[in-house]
N, C-alpha and C positions, 0 to 999 in steps of 0.2 A: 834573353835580351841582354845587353851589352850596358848594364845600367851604369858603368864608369864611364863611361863618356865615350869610347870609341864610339858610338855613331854619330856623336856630336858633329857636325859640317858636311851631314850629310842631305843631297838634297830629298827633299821628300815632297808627297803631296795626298792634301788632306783630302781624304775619299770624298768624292763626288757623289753619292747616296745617302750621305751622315744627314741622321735625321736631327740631331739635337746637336747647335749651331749656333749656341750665342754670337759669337763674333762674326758671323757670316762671311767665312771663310773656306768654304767647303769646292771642292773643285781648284785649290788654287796654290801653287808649287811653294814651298818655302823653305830654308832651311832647318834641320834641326840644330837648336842651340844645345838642348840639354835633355837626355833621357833618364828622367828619376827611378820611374815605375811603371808599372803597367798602367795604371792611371792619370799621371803624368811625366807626359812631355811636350818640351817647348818647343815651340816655331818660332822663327820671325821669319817674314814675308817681307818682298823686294820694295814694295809699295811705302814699307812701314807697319810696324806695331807688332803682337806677339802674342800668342794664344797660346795655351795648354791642351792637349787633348791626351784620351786615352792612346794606347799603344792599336786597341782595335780599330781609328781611325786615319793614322799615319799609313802609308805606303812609300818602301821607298822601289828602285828597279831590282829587278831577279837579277842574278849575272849573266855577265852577255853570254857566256858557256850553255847556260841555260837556255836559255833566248832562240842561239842557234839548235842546238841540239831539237830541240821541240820544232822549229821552221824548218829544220831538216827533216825530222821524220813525222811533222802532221804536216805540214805545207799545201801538198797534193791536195786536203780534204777542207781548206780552208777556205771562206771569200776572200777574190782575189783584196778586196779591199783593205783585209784584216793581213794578208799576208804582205802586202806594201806596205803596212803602218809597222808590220814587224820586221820586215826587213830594215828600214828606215830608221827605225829605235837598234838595232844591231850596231847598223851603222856608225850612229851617233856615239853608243855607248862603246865603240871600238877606238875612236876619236879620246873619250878620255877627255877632253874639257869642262869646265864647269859647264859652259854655253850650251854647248853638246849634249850633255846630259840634261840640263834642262829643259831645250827642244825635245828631248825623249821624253821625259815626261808630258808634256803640252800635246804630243802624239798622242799619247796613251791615254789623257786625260778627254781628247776630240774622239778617241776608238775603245766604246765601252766593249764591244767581241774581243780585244786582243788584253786587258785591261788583268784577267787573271790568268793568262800567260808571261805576260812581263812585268808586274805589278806583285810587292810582298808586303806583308804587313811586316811595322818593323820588331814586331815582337811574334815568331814563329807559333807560338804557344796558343795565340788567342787563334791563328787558322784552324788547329789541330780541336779545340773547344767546340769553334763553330761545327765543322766535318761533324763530329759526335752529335751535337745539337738538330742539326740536317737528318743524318741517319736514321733518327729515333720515329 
């Protein structure tokens, strides 16, 4: 994780399944301001206001390299629904504007099938955790 701040203005959104939720913000795009730790980091959301969350609950987009690569070679085996939303988030994230990538998120936020294809946690480490935790 990129704890100096390089991810800082990035947009992100807080997982849609987080079970613990003070601020009841869950499902909903926002900025990161500030990546401390794996335990915190800050959001602030378009609406107003600013929450902290672990790193396990921040998502921000895979790269669009990625994105493509994956809808190139699973595409074929996917619902067409899931393969529109990822084309769509391609798209956007090709575009490069804030707007644009936001729209991609708000996609991927509406299409939980496509959501761990284009979707990263912003801290690599805690996926790699979980996998091991799954395994067992």
């Amino acid at each position: 994780m990129e704890i100096n701040g390089s991810l800082a203005g990035t947009l992100v959104l807080v997982q849609p399944d987080v079970e613990n939720d003070p601020e009841m913000k869950k499902g909903q795009i926002g900025v990161l301001t500030y990546a401390r730790s794996e335990t915190e980091n800050y959001v602030r959301f378009p609406e107003g206001g600013e929450a902290y969350y672990p790193a396990g609950q921040v998502m921000m987009l895979k790269d669009k390299q990625q994105v493509f690569d994956d809808l190139t070679n699973n595409g074929s085996s996917m619902p067409l629904d899931d393969f529109k939303a990822m084309y769509k988030i391609m798209l956007l994230q090709d575009r490069g504007t804030s707007q644009a990538l936001y729209s991609a998120l708000a996609i991927a936020n509406d299409h939980p099938g496509v959501q761990e294809k284009v979707l990263d946690f912003i801290n690599p480490s805690y996926k790699q955790e979980l996998a091991k935790t799954h395994s067992r």
